[in-house]
C-alpha positions as CSV (number, residue, x, y, z in Angstrom):
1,X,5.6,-2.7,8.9
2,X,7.5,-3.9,11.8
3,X,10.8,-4.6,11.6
4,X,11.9,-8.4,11.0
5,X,14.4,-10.9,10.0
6,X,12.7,-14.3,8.6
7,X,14.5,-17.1,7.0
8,X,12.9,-20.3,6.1
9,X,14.1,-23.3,4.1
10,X,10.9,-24.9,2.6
11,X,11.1,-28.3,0.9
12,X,8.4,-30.2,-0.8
13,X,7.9,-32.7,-3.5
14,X,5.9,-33.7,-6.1
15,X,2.7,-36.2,-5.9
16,X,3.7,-39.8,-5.2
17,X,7.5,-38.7,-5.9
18,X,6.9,-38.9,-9.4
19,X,9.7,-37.2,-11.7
20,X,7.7,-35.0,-13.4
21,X,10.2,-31.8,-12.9
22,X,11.4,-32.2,-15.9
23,X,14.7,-30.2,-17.4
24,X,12.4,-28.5,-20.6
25,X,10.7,-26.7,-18.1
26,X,12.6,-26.7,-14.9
27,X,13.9,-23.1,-15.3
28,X,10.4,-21.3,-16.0
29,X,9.0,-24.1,-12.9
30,X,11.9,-22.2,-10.9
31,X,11.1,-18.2,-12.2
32,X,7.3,-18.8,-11.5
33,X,8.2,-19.8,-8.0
34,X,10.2,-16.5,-7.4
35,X,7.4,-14.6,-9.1
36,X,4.7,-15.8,-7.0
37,X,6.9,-14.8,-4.1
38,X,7.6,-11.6,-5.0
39,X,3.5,-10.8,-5.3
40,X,3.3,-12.4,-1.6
41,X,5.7,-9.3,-1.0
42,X,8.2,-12.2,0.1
43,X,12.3,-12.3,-1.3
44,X,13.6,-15.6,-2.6
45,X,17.4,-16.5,-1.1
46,X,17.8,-20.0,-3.7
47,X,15.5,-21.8,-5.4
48,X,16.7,-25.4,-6.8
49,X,15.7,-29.2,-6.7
50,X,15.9,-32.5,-8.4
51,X,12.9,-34.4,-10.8
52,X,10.7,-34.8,-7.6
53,X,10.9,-31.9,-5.1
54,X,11.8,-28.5,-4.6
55,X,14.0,-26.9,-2.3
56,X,13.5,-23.3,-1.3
57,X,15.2,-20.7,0.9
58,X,13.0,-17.5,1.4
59,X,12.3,-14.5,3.7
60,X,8.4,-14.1,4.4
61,X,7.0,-10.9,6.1
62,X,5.3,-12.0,9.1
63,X,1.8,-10.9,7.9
64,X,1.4,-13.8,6.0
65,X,1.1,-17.1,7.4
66,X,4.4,-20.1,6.9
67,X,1.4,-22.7,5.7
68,X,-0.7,-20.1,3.7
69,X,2.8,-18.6,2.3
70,X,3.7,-22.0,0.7
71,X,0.1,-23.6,-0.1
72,X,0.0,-20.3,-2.2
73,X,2.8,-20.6,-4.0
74,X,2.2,-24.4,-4.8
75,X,-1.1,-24.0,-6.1
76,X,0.3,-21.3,-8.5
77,X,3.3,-23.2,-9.7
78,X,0.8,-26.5,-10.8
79,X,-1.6,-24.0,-12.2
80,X,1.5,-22.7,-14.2
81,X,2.9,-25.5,-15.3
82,X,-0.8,-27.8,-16.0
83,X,-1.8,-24.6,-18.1
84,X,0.3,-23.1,-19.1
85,X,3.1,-25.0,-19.8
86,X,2.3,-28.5,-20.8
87,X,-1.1,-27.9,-21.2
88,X,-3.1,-31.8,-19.8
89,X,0.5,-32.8,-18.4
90,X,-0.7,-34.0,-14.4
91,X,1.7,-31.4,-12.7
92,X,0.8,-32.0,-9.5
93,X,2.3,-31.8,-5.5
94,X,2.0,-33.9,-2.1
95,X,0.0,-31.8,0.0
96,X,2.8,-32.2,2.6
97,X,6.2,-29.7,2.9
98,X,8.9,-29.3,5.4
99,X,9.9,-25.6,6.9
100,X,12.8,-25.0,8.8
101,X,13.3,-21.8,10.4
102,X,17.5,-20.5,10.6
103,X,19.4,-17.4,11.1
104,X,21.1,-14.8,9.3
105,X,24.8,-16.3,9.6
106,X,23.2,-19.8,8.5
107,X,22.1,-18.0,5.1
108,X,24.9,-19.1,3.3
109,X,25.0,-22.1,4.0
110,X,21.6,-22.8,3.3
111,X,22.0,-21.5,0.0
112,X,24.7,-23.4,-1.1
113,X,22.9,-26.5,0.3
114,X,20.1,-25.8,-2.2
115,X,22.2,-24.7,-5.1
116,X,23.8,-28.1,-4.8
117,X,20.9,-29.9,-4.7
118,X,21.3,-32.2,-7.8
119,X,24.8,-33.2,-6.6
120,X,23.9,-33.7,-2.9
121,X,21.4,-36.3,-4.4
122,X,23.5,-38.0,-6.9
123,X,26.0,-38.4,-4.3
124,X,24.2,-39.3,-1.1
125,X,25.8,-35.9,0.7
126,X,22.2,-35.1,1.5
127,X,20.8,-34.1,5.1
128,X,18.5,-35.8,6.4
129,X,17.0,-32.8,8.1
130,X,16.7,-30.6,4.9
131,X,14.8,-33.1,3.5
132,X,11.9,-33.9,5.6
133,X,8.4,-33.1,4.6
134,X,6.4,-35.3,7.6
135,X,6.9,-35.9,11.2
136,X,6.5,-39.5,10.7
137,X,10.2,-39.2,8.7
138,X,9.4,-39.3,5.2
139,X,12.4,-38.2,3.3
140,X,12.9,-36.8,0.0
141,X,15.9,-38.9,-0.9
């Protein structure tokens, strides 16, 4: 393998926006992301989100394609969660995502950002930015 240095701050939500993360299962939601990462041989940086979307900061080894990367792990986690969590429950995502791309020094701050999620969206101290899944400007406020 080549040498590389990949960041990439991923952000999608659920279908229609509905709040359907819910805080019984938000945690395992969370540790089946990281573990469908890890067998895509990628590392996981933070992992966090509100009721409707997801935030993600991850390293992916440049054999693996950005949109195959995350259409992977998506179908996984609603397979996960529809059958093996709450079994019938309609877990499902929007088909779109956002990807930034950022650098090394920006790592911590991109972490935080996601670790903060919940607050950053109770209090309006989003970015705009961080939170786009389309080019038209849909936001996951």
């Amino acid at each position: 393998m080549s040498f590389y240095k990949l960041y990439y701050h991923f952000v999608w939500g659920t279908k229609n926006r509905a709040p359907i993360i819910l805080p019984e299962f938000e945690e395992r939601l969370f540790a089946a992301i990281i573990a469908k990462i890890k067998d895509l041989d990628g590392f996981v940086h933070a992992v966090d989100g509100t009721s409707d979307h997801i935030h993600l900061a991850a390293s992916v080894k440049p054999k693996i394609a950005v949109a195959r990367f995350i259409g992977e792990v998506k179908g996984n986690t609603s397979h996960f969660v529809n059958f093996l969590v709450k079994p019938g429950f309609d877990f499902y995502w929007q088909e779109e995502y956002g990807v930034l791309s950022f650098g090394e020094k920006d790592l911590p701050a991109v972490v935080n950002y996601i670790r903060n999620q919940k607050k950053h969206h109770a209090e309006g101290t989003f970015r705009e930015i961080m939170e786009r899944t389309s080019p038209e400007g849909a936001l996951l406020e």
